[in-house]
KELOKOL-665004 format. One line per 3 residues: their letters; for each residue x, y, z of C-alpha. Coordinates in Angstrom, 2 decimals. Layout:
BEGIN
a> X,Y,Z  ...
//
This chain:
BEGIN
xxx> 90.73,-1.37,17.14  91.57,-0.49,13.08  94.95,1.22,13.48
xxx> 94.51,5.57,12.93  94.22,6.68,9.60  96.18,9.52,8.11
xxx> 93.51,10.08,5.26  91.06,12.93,5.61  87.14,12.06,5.51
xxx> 85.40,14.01,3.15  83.55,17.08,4.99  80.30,17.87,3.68
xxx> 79.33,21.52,3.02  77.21,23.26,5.87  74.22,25.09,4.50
xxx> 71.62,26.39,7.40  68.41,25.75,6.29  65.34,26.17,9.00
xxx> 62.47,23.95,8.55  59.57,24.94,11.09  56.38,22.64,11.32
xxx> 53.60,23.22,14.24  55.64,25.55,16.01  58.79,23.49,15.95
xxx> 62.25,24.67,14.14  64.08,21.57,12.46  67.77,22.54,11.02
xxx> 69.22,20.69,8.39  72.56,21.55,7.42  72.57,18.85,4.43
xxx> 69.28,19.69,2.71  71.24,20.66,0.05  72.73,17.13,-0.68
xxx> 69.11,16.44,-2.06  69.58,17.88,-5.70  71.59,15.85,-7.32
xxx> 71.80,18.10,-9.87  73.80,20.60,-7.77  77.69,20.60,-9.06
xxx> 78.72,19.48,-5.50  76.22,16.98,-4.89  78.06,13.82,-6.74
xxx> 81.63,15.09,-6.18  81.10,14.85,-2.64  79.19,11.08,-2.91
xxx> 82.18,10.07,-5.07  84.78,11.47,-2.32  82.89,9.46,0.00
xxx> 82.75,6.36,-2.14  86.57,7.20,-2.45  87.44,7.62,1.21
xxx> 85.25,4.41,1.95  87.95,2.26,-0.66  91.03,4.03,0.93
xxx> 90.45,3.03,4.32  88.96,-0.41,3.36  92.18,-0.56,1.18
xxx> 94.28,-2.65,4.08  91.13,-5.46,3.52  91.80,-5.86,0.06
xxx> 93.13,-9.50,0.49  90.55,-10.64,3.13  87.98,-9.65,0.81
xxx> 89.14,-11.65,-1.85  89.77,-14.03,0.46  85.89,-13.56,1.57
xxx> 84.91,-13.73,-1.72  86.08,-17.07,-2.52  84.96,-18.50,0.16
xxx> 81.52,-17.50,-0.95  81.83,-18.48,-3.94  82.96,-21.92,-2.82
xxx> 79.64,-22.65,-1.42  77.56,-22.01,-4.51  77.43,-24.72,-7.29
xxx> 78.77,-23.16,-10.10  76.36,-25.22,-12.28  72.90,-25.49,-10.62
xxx> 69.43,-25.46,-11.74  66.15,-25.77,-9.73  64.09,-29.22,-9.39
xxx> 62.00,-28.72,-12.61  58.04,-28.07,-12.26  55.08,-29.79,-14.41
xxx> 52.93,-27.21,-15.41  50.77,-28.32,-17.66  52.32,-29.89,-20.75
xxx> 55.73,-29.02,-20.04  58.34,-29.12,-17.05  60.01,-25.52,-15.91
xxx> 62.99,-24.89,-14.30  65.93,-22.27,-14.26  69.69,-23.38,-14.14
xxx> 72.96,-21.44,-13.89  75.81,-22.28,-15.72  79.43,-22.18,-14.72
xxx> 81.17,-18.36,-14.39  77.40,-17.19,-15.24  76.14,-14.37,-13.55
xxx> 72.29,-14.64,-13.88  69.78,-17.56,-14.36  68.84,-19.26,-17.81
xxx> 65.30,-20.06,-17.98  64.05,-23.66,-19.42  61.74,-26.41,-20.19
xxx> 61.09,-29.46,-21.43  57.75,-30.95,-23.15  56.33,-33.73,-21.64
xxx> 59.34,-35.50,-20.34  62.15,-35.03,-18.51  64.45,-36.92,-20.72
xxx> 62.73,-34.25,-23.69  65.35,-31.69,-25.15  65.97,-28.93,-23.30
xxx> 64.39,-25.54,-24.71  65.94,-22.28,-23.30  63.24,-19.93,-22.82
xxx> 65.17,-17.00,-21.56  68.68,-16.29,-21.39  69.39,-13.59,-18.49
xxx> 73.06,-13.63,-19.10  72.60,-12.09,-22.86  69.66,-10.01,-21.99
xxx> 71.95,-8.27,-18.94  75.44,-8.04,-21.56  76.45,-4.46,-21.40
xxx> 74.27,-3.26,-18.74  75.86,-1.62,-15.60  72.98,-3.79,-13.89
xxx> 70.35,-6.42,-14.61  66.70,-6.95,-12.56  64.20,-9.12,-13.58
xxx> 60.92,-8.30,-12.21  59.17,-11.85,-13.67  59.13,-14.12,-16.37
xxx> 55.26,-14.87,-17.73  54.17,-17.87,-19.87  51.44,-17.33,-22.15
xxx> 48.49,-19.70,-20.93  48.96,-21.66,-24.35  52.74,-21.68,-23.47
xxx> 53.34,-20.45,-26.83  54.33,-16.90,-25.82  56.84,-15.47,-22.50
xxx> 56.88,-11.99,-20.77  59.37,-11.06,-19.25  60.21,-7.29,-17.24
xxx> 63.69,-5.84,-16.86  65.19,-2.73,-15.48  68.87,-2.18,-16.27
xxx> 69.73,0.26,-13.13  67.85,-0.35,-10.15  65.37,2.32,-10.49
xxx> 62.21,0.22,-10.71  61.12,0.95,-13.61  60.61,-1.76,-15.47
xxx> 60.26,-2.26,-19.29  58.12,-5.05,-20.43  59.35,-7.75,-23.34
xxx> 57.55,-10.42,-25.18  58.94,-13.24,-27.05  57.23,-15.67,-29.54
xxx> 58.86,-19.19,-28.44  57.94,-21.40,-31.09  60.30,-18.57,-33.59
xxx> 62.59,-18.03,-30.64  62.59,-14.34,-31.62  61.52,-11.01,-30.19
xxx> 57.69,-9.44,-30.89  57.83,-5.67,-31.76  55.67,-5.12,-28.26
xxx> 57.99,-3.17,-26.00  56.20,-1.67,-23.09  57.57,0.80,-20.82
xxx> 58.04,2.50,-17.36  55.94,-0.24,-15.46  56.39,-2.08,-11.98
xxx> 56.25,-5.69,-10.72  53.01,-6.87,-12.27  51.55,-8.54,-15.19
xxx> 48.47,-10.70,-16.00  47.91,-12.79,-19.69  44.15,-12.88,-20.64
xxx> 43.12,-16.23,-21.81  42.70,-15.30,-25.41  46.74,-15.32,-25.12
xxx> 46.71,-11.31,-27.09  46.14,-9.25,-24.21  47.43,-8.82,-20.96
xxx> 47.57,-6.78,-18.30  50.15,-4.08,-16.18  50.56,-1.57,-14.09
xxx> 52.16,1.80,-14.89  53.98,4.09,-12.62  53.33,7.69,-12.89
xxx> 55.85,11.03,-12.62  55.86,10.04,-8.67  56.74,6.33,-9.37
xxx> 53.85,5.10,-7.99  51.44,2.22,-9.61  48.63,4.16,-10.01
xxx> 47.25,2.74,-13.33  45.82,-0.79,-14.87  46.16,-0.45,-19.24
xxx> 45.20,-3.56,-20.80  47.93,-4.01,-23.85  47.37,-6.41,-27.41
xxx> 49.99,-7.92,-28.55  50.94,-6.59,-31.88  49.79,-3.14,-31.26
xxx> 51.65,0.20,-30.08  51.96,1.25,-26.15  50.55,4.17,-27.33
xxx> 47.29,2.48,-28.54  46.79,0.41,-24.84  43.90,0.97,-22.92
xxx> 43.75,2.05,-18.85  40.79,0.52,-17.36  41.78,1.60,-13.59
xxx> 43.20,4.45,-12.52  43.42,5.18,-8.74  43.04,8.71,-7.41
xxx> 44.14,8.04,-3.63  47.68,8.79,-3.86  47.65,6.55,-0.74
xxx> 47.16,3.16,-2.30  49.36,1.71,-5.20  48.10,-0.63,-7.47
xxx> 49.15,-4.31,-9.35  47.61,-7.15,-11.01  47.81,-10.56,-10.98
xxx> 45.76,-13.87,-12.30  44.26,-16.62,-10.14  45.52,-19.91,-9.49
xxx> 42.71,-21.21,-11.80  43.95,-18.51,-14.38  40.31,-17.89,-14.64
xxx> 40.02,-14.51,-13.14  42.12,-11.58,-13.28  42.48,-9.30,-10.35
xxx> 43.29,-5.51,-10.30  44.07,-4.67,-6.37  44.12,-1.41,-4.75
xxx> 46.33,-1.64,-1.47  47.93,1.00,0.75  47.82,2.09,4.30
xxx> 46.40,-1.12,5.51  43.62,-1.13,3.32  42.66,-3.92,0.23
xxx> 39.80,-3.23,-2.71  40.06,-5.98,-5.40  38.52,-5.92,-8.93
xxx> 37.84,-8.51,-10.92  36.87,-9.89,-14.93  36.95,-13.01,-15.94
xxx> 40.62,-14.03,-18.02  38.15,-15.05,-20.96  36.44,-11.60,-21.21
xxx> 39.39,-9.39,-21.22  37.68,-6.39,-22.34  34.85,-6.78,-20.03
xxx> 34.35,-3.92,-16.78  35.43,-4.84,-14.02  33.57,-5.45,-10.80
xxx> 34.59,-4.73,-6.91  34.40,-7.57,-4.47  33.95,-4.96,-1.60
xxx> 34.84,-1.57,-1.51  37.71,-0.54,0.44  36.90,0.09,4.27
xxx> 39.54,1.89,7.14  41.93,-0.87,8.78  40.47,-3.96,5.84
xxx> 42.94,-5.86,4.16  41.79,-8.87,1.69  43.12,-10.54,-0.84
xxx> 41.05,-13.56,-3.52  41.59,-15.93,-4.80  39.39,-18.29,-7.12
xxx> 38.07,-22.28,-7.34  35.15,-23.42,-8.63  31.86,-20.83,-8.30
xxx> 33.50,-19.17,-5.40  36.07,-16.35,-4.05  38.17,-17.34,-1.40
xxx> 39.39,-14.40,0.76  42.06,-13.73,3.41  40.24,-10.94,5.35
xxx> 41.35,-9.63,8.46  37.69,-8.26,9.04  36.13,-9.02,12.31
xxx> 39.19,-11.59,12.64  43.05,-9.27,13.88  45.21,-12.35,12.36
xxx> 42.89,-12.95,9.33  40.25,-15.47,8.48  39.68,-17.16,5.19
xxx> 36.45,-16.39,3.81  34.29,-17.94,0.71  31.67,-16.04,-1.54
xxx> 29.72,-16.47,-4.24  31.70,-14.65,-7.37  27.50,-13.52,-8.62
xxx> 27.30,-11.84,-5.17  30.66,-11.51,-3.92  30.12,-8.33,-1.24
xxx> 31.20,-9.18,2.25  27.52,-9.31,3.36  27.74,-13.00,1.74
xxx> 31.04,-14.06,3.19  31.07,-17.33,4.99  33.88,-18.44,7.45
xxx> 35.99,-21.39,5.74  39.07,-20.99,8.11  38.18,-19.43,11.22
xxx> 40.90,-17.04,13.22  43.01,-18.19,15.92  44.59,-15.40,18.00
xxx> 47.95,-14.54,17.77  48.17,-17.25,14.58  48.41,-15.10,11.92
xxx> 47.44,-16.29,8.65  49.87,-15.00,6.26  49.07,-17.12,2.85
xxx> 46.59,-19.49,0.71  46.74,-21.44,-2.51  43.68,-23.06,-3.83
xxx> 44.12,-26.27,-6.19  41.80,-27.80,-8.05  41.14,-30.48,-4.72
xxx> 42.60,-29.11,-1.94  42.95,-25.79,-0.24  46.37,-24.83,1.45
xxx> 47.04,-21.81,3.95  50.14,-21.46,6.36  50.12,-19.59,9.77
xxx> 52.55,-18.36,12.45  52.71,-20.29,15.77  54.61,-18.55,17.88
xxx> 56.77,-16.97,15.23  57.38,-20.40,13.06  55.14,-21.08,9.66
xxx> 53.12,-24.07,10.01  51.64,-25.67,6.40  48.22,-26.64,6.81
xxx> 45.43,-28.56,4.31  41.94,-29.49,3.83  40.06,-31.03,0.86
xxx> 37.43,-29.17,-0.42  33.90,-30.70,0.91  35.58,-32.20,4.10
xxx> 36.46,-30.67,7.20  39.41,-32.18,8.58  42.09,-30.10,8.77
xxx> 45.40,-31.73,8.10  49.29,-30.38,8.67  52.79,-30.81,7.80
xxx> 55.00,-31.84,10.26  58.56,-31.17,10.67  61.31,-32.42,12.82
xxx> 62.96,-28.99,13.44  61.50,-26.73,16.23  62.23,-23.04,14.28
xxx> 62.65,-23.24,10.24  61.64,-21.00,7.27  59.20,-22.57,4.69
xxx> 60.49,-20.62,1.38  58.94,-20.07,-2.12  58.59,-21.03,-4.40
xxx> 55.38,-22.95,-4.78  53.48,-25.34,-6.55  52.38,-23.23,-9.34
xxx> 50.06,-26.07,-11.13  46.26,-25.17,-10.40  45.48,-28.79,-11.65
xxx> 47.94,-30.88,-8.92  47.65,-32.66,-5.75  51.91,-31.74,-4.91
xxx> 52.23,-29.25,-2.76  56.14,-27.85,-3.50  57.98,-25.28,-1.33
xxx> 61.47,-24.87,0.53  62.70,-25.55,3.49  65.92,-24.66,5.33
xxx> 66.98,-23.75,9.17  69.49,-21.86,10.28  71.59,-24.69,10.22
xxx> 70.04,-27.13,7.92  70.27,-26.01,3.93  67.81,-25.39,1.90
xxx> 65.72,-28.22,0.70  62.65,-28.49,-2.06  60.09,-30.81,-0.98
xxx> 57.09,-32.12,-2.56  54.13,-33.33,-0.44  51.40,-34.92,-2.26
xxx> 48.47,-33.69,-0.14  46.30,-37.20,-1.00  48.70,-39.24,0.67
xxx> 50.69,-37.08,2.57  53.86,-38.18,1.10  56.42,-35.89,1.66
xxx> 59.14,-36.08,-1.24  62.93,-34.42,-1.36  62.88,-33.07,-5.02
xxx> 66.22,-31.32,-4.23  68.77,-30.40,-1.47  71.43,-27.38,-1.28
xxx> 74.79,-28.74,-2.17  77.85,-26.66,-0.32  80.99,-27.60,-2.83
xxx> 83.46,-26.44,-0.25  81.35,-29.08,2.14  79.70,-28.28,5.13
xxx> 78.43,-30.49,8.68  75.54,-29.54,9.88  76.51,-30.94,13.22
xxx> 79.04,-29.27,14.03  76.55,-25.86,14.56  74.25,-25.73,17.34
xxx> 71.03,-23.79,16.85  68.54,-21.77,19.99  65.62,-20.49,20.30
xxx> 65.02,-18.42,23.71  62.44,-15.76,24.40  63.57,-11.99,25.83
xxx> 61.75,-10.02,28.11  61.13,-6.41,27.11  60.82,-2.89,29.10
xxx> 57.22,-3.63,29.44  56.98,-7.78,29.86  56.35,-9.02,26.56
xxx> 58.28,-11.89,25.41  60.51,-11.23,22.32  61.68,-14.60,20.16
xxx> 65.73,-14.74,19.60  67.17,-17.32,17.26  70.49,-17.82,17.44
xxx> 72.97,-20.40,15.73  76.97,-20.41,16.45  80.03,-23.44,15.91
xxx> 79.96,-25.46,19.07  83.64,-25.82,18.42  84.43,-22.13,18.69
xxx> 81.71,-21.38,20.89  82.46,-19.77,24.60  80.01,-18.75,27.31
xxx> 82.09,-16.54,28.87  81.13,-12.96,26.64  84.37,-13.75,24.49
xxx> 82.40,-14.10,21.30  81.89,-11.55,19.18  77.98,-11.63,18.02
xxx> 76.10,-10.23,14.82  72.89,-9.50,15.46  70.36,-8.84,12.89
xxx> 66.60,-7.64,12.57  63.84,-5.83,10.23  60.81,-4.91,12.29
xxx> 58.73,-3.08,10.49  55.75,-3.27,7.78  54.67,-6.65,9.26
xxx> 56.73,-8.29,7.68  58.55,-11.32,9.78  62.45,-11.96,9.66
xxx> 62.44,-15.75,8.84  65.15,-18.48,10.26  66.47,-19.16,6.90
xxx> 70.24,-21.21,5.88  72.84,-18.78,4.24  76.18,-20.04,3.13
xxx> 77.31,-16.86,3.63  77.36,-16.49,6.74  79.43,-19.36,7.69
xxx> 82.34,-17.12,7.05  81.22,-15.48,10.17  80.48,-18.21,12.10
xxx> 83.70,-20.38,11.08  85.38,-17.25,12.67  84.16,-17.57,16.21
xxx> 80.88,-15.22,15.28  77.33,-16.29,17.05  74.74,-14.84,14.50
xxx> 71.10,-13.62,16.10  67.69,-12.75,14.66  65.72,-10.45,16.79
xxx> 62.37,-11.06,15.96  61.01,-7.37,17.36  57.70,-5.74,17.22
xxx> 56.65,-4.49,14.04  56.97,-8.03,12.35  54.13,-10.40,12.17
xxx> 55.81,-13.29,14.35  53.45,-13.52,17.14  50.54,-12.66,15.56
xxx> 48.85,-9.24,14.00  49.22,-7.57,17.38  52.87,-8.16,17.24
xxx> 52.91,-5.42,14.20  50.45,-3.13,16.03  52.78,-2.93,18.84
xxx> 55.42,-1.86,16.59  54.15,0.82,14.44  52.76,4.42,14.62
xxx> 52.90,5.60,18.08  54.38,2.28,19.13  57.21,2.40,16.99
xxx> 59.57,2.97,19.87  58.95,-0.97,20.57  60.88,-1.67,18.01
xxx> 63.93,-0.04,18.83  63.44,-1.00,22.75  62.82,-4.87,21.99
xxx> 66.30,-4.87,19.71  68.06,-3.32,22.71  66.47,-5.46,24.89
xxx> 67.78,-8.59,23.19  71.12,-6.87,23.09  71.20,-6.66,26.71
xxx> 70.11,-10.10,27.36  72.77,-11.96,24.77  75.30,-9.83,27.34
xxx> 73.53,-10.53,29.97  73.89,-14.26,29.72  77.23,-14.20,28.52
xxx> 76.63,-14.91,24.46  78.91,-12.17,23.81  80.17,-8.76,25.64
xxx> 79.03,-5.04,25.79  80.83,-3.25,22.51  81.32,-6.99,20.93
xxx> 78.21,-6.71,18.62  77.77,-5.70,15.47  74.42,-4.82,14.61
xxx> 72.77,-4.87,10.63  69.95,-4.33,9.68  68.57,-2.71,5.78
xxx> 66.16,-0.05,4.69  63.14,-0.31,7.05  65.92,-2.11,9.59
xxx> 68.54,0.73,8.55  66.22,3.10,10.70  66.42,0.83,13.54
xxx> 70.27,0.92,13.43  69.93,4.38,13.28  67.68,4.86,16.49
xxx> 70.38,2.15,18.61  73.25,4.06,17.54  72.30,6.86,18.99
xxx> 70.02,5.35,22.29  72.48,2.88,23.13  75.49,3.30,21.18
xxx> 77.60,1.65,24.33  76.41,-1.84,23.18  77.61,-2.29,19.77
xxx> 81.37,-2.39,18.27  79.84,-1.44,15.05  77.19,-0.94,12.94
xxx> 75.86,-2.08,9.24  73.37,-0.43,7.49  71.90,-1.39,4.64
xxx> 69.96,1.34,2.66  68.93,2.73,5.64  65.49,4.70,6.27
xxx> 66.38,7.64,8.31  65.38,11.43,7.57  62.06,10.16,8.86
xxx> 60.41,13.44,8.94  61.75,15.16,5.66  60.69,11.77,3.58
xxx> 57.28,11.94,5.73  56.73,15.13,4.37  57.91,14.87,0.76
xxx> 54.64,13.90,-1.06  56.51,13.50,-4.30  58.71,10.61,-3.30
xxx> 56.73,7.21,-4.15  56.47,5.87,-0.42  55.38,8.61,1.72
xxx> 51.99,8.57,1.39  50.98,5.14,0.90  53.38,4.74,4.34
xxx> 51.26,7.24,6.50  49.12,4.20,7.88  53.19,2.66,9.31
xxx> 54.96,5.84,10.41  52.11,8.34,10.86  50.91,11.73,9.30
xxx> 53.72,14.10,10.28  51.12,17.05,9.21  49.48,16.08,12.55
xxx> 51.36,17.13,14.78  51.32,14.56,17.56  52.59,12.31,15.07
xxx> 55.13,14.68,14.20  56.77,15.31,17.15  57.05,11.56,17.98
xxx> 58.53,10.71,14.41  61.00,13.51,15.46  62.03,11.87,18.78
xxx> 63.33,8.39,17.09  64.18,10.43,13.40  67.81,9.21,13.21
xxx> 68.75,11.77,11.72  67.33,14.35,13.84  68.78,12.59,16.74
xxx> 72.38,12.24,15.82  73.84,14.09,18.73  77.82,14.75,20.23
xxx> 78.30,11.06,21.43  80.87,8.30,21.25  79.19,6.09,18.12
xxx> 79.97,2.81,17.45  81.87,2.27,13.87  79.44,2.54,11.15
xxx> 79.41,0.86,7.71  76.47,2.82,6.03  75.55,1.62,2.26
xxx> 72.98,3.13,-0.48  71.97,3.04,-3.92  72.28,6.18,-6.28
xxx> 68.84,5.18,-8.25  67.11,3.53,-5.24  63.66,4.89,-5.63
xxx> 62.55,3.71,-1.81  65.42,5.11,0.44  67.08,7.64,-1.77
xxx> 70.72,8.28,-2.34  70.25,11.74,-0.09  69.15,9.75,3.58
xxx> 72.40,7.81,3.85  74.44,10.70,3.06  72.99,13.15,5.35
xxx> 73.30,10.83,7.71  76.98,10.32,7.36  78.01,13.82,7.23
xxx> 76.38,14.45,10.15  77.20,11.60,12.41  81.01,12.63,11.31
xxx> 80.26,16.22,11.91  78.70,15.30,15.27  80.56,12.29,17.35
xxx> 83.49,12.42,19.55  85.23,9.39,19.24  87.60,8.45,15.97
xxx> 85.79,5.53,15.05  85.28,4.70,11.37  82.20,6.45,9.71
xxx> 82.37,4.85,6.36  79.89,5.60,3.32  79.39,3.71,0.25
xxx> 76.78,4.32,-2.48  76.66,2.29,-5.73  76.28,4.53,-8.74
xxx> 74.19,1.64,-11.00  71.74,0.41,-9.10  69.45,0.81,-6.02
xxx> 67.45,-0.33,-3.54  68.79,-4.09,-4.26  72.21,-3.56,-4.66
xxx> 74.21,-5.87,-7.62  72.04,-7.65,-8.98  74.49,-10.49,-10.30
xxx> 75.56,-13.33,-7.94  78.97,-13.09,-8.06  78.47,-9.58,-7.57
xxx> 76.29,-9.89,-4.73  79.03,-12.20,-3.26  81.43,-8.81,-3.12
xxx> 78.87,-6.53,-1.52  78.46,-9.42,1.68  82.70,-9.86,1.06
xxx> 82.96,-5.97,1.54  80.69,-5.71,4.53  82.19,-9.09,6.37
xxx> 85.98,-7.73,5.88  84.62,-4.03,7.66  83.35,-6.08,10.11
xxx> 86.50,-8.26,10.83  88.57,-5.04,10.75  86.99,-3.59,13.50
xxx> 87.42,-6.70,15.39  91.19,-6.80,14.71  91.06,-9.72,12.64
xxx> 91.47,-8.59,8.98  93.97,-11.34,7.88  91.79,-14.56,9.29
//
């Protein structure tokens, strides 16, 4: 156990403020940590942060220890297998001490000189932080946008450079999000704009050469439940303005050639349907889960492209979600979940074999980015395991050649056989099976409960926790660690009813499956009760919430990442971008039988006099998802409240968000940071 402290946490103020909602009286103590323009507000975040580096202060070594060992395994000059797209070949590199990526191409040939599109490094000099939201080539290739946002908020400003003069163009558009779309006339293009809420709620159609003032919307949505982006087809024939938001899809359309055209609905937006298009030849091809839980892909005529003239083109197979398509100019790609793993899949248009990619591994992650080359038989995309490193691979789809374009190089060196990988299936509280993948040193590895265990998991939004490589976490496994994914309801891993079961009024699934899993690993002797550290970030931060205070007996400690827990004040703040456009995940707390079971897993609202595991709790001061205020609440009252002396640490960046650094190197800290709490508590600092 870390050795007693003499320094003094920071105590929060107490301020009794009654909250009372069907009936019900909330108090919350900290509501007053919310205005960060209160006097005492960033005194007392900065007495945490303060607090958090005294006690840490003893890992000051190991985490420069840490750090170089993460920075050992990252090739301090590396740049990405380069891409034809049309006349020239794209790729990024990073150069040697260099915190962000440089941008290039090449015309024609490889052996071409190298032109440097975009330089992140310079753009990000001076800048507390640097996040680049995309990088857009002109469809002539003449032209590049590219969005930035200098302190995590999200809100992006929009840059365009002429790369035949290398120099800036006047255009400087601000306050946007993550998308963009280039007409084909290669003057106007497309973006959305948040409003006072920071939501996406409008679609303005800019010229180049002209004011922001001047730009035109031509969509604005009115349902503060959806948000809205834009994007272009593969083709780059058709633009598409889509409405999304509480499980629910309406895409617009105009043709890239007719920019200033109206635009016209596919199908209007229906309870519980999600689509998305996509474009080849005289047809839309749509993911639609309508009539089909794990989604079908559909085709229509783009004349008459309502869903009372969409024909089946991939038909649903239960519990196999499909999760993605990309149509070329000759074939037509999607990739599904089987039993939790994506499978790559391929047909030519006019023929109806079905053809797939097979790998040797039983459990990998298939990674972007891909082929972005409408006009290409190569399929390209990544591929790592848990203990295999990452890999791009091109497979020509004509003659299913499968080519390694470029694999991960480890300068410190690393043996893949010397880890041993598993893939074992957990029963839950009510029977259903929940996948675990686990990976550990054989060398250091003991059946016997000895080995301390990091488990991680997400579970929430659908969105499926994939059995990717990471260098860094060798530094945990090279210590004796086993690391374990819980893939838990909520995710998409078995199939759309696998997200069902974890959401709304099944949410508790979530948390049970994670404790479940917990249970088991003890039960068969991976590790021991209280010899787990749990992580887990935003979404996942609300799950280590809920186990900290359900079970907090199992876990040594606990990281969380931007963590999501005053469920039911966020639920009710309209004003905060997420809330509304989340009622379809959480529920409507203004009902109140969704209100009272938000309140039972809240957290926050359940932190209660307990022994708690230690707790590493980490935020963002301009995160505009999980504000500043939910991780700091949280601490002061899980100090206020538990009984034991274990460490209840807080640290919030002040320049950035919901990302954290944004630089590699600085990145590399953060994970360096976390790792030596983690070995503290284990009473290992120095290894």
């Amino acid at each position: 156990m870390p050795k007693t402290t003499s320094h003094k946490a920071p105590v929060a103020q107490k301020i009794t403020k009654k909250i009372t909602v069907h009936g019900d009286t909330r108090i919350d103590e900290y509501f007053w940590l919310r205005d960060v323009k209160n006097p005492e507000t960033l005194p007392y975040v900065k007495a945490e942060n303060a607090y958090t580096e005294k006690i840490l202060k003893d890992t000051k070594s190991l985490q420069k220890k840490l750090f170089e060992e993460l920075k050992g395994r990252i090739k301090a000059d590396d740049s990405s297998a380069p891409e034809k797209i049309r006349d020239y070949y794209y790729y990024k590199k990073y150069t040697d001490g260099k915190q962000y990526p440089i941008f290039c191409r090449k015309y024609k040939s490889l052996k071409a000189k190298e032109e440097i599109t975009l330089d992140c490094n310079k753009i990000a000099k001076g800048h507390p932080s640097f996040f680049l939201a995309y990088v857009a080539y002109s469809p002539n290739s003449h032209q590049l946008a590219y969005a930035v946002d200098f302190n995590g908020s999200e809100k992006f400003t929009i840059f365009f450079k002429d790369l035949q003069t290398n120099k800036l163009l006047p255009d400087k558009i601000e306050g946007v999000y993550h998308s963009f779309a280039w007409a084909s006339n290669n003057e106007t293009v497309f973006y959305n704009l948040l409003n006072e809420q920071h939501k996406p709620n409008k679609i303005y159609r800019h010229e180049l050469g002209t004011s922001q003032k001047k730009d035109i919307c031509i969509y604005e949505e009115t349902d503060p439940r959806f948000f809205l982006d834009c994007d272009t087809s593969r083709s780059r024939e058709y633009i598409f303005i889509n409405a999304h938001g509480n499980n629910m899809t309406e895409v617009h359309y105009l043709k890239a050639s007719e920019p200033h055209a109206p635009l016209q609905c596919i199908e209007k937006r229906q309870k519980d349907h999600e689509y998305y298009a996509d474009h080849h030849d005289e047809n839309f091809y749509i993911l639609t889960n309508k009539n089909a839980r794990d989604f079908q892909i559909v085709t229509t005529p783009i004349k008459k492209p309502s869903l009372k003239n969409w024909e089946t083109f991939i038909p649903e197979q239960e519990n196999k979600l499909i999760e993605n398509f990309l149509c070329f100019e000759n074939f037509f790609v999607y990739m599904h979940r089987d039993t939790g793993i994506t499978k790559i899949k391929f047909r030519e248009y006019g023929k109806s074999k079905i053809n797939e990619i097979k790998f040797a591994e039983k459990a990998y992650s298939i990674e972007p980015p891909f082929s972005n080359d409408f006009n290409t038989n190569t399929l390209r995309f990544g591929f790592s395991s848990l203990k295999t490193p990452r890999s791009t691979f091109d497979y020509n789809l004509k003659s299913h050649k499968l080519t390694v374009k470029k694999r991960q190089i480890i300068p410190s060196g690393y043996k893949a056989q010397e880890f041993e990988t598993e893939r074992i299936f957990v029963k839950s509280h009510d029977g259903k099976k929940i996948p675990l993948s686990i990976v550990y040193k054989k060398s250091l590895f003991k059946k016997d409960g000895s080995n301390p265990l990091y488990l991680y998991s997400y579970g929430s939004y659908g969105m499926s926790s994939s059995v990717y490589f990471s260098t860094a976490r060798l530094s945990l496994l090279n210590r004796g660690f086993i690391f374990a994914i819980a893939h838990i309801r909520g995710g998409q891993e078995m199939g759309r009813y696998w997200y069902e079961e974890g959401k709304l009024l099944n949410k508790k699934n979530t948390f049970i499956d994670f404790i479940s899993c917990a249970e088991h690993l003890i039960a068969k002797k991976y590790t021991s009760k209280g010899n787990i550290v749990a992580m887990g970030g935003s979404a996942g931060g609300m799950l280590m919430g809920t186990i900290s205070n359900d079970r907090p007996d199992l876990f040594k400690g606990i990281v969380a990442h931007v963590p999501f827990v005053d469920v039911i004040n966020t639920m009710f703040d309209e004003t905060l971008p997420l809330t509304t456009l989340e009622y379809n995940e959480w529920g409507n707390p203004n009902d109140k039988k969704y209100y009272h079971y938000m309140k039972s897993y809240s957290p926050y609202d359940n932190v209660k006099a307990q022994n708690y595991p230690h707790m590493f709790i980490l935020g963002g001061l301009n995160d505009p998802r999980v504000t500043y205020w939910e991780p700091t609440k949280w601490t002061a009252r899980l100090r206020d409240k538990k009984t034991n002396d274990n460490l209840v640490l807080l640290k919030i960046n002040m320049k950035t968000g919901h990302s954290g650094s944004s630089g590699r190197f600085e990145h590399l800290k953060e994970i360096a940071l976390e790792y030596a709490f983690i070995l503290k508590i284990f009473d290992y600092p120095n290894q």
